[in-house]
N, C-alpha and C positions, 0 to 999 in steps of 0.2 A: 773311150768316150771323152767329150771335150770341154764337155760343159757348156756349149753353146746351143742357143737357140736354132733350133733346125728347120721351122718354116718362118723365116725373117721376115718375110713378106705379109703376114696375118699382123705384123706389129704395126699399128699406125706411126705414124711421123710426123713432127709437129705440135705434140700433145705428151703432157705429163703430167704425174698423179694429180699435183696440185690444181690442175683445171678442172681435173672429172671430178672435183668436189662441190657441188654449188649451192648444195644445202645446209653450207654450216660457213660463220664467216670468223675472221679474228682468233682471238685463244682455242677457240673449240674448234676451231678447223684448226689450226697450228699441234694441237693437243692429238686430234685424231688422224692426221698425217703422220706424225710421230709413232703414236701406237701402230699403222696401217705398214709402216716400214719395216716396224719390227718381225713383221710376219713374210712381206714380202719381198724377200731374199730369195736369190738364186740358190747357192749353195747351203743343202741343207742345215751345215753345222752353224751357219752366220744367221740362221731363224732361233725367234725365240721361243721354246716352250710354251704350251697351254698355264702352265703353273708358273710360268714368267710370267705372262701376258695377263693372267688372271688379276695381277697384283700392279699394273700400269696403271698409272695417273687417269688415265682417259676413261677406265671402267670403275674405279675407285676414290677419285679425287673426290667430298663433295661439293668442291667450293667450285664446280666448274656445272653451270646452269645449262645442260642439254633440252631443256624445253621441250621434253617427252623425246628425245630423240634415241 
């Protein structure tokens, strides 16, 4: 196995994380693209754990104002 994506063609082109975001602007989008990356890794050893993630700025900072989000 190769570690590659096998239907290439389902990947859009053009387009990266940071535009499919448009509900969140500044810090808090900066914040949760960060967290977002950590999870979305190809290679499973370079993901972070639940109990990583649990403990990430973006779910537990409280100085970062989500406005119910």
């Amino acid at each position: 196995m190769s570690g590659e994506f096998r239907n290439k063609e389902v990947i859009p082109s053009g387009i990266n994380l940071d535009d499919t975001v448009t509900c969140l602007e500044g810090e808090q989008k900066v914040q949760f693209l960060k967290f977002a990356r950590k999870m979305l890794q190809w290679p499973p050893e370079d993901r972070k754990t639940a109990k990583e993630l649990v403990e990430d700025p973006w779910l537990s900072d409280k100085s970062i104002n989500r406005g119910g989000i």
